[in-house]
C-alpha positions as CSV (number, residue, x, y, z in Angstrom):
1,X,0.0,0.0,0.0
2,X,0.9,3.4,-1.0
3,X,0.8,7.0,0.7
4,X,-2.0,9.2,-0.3
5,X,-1.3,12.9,0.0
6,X,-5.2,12.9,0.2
7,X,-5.6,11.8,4.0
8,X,-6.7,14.5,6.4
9,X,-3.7,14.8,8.5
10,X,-1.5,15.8,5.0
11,X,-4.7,18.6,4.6
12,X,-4.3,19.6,8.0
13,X,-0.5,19.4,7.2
14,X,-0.9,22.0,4.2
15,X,-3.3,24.2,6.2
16,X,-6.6,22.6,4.2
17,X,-8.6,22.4,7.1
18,X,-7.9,23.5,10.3
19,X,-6.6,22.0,13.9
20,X,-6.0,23.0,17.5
21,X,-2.7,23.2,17.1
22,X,-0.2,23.0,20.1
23,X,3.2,23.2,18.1
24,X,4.6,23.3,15.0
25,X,8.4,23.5,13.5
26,X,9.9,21.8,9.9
27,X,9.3,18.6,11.1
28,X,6.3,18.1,12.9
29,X,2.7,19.6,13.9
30,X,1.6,18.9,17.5
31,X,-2.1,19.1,17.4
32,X,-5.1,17.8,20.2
33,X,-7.2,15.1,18.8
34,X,-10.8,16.1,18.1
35,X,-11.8,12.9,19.3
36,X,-9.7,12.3,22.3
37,X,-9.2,9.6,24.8
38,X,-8.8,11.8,27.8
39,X,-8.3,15.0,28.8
40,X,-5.4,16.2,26.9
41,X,-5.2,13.9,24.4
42,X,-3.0,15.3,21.3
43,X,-0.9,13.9,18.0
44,X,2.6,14.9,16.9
45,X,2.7,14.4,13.2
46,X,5.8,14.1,11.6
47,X,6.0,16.6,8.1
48,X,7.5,13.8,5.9
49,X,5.0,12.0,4.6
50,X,4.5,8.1,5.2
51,X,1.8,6.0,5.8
52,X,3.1,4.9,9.3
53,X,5.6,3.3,10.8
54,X,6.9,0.7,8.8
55,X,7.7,2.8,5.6
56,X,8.9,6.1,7.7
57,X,12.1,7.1,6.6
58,X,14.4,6.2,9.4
59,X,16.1,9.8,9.5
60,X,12.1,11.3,10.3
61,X,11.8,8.7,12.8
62,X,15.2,10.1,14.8
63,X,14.0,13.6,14.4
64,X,10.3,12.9,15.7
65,X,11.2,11.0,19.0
66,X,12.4,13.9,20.8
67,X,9.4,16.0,20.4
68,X,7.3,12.8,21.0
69,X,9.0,12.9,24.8
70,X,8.8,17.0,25.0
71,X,5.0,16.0,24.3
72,X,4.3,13.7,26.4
73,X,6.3,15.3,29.3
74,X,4.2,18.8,28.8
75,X,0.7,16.8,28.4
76,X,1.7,15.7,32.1
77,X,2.5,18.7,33.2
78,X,-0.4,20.8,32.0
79,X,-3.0,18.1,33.1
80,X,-2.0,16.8,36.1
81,X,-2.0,13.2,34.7
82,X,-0.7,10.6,36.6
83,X,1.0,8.5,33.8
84,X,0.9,9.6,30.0
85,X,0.3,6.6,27.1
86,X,1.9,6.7,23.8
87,X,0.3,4.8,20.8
88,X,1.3,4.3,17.1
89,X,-1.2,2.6,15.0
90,X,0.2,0.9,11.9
91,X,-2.2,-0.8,9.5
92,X,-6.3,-0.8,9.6
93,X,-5.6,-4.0,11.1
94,X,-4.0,-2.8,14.4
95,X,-6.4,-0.1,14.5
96,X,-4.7,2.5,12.1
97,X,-7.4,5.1,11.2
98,X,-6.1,7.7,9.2
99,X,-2.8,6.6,7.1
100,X,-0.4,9.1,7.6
101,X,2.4,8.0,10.3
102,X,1.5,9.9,13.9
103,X,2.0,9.1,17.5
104,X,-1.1,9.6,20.2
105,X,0.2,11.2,23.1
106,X,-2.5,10.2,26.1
107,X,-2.4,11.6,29.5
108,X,-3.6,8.9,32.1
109,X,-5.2,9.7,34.9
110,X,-5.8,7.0,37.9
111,X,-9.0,5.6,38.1
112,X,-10.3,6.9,35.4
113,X,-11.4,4.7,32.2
114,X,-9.6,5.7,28.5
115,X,-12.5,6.7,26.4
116,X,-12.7,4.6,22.5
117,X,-10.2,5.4,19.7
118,X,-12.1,8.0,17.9
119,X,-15.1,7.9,20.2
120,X,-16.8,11.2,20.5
121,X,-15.9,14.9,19.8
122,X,-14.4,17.3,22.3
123,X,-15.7,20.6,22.9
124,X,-13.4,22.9,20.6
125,X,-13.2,25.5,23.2
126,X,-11.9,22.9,25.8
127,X,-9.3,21.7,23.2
128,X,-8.4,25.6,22.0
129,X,-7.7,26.2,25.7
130,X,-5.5,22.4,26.4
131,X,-3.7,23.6,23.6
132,X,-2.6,26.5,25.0
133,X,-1.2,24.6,28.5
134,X,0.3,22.0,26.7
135,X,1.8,24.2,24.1
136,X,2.6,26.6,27.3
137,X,4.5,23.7,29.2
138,X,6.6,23.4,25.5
């Protein structure tokens, strides 16, 4: 299978449609997922396009890890989580939904159930204003 420049994260990418977005340099757009898991849930999306994981370029995958940490460390932070989750998805068979390689950064908080992958939409002024702690705690 091939990557199609079509899929909404390479719109959002090119500024098609629009996102609540927490950070953004050459290489990657850090963005809150409209339909999160918990509170704080956001994406870092590498630039270089690839349909996931197993046909990234290696050099993209050395140059996303680092923000994938920074992101998950300032999730924590702004939330208060006690533990943060990181998921790739590669394949519809694992569970991929949209085919262009990101990484699901999930703030966990104790006793408190993870809501379905891509269960219902958040409120977009709850996810303007997490983007602005998590993109503060960058």
């Amino acid at each position: 299978m091939s990557y199609d420049p079509a899929n909404i994260f390479a719109k959002i990418l090119r500024g098609e449609i629009p996102a609540h977005k927490v950070f953004e340099d050459d290489t990657a757009l850090v963005m809150m997922d409209i339909f999160p898991q918990s509170r704080g849930h956001c994406l870092v999306i590498p630039k270089a396009a690839s349909r996931n994981l197993l046909d990234a370029d290696p050099a993209a995958l050395s140059a996303i890890m680092p923000l994938v940490q920074r992101v998950a460390k300032a999730a924590r932070a702004a939330t208060g989580a006690d533990g943060v989750r990181v998921v790739q998805f590669n394949e519809a068979a694992a569970g991929q939904t949209v085919f262009h390689l990101h990484f699901h950064i999930i703030p966990v908080y104790e006793g408190v159930a993870l809501g379905a992958h891509a269960g219902g939409q958040a409120d977009n002024a709850e996810l303007a204003g997490l983007a602005g702690e998590i993109s503060a705690q960058l």
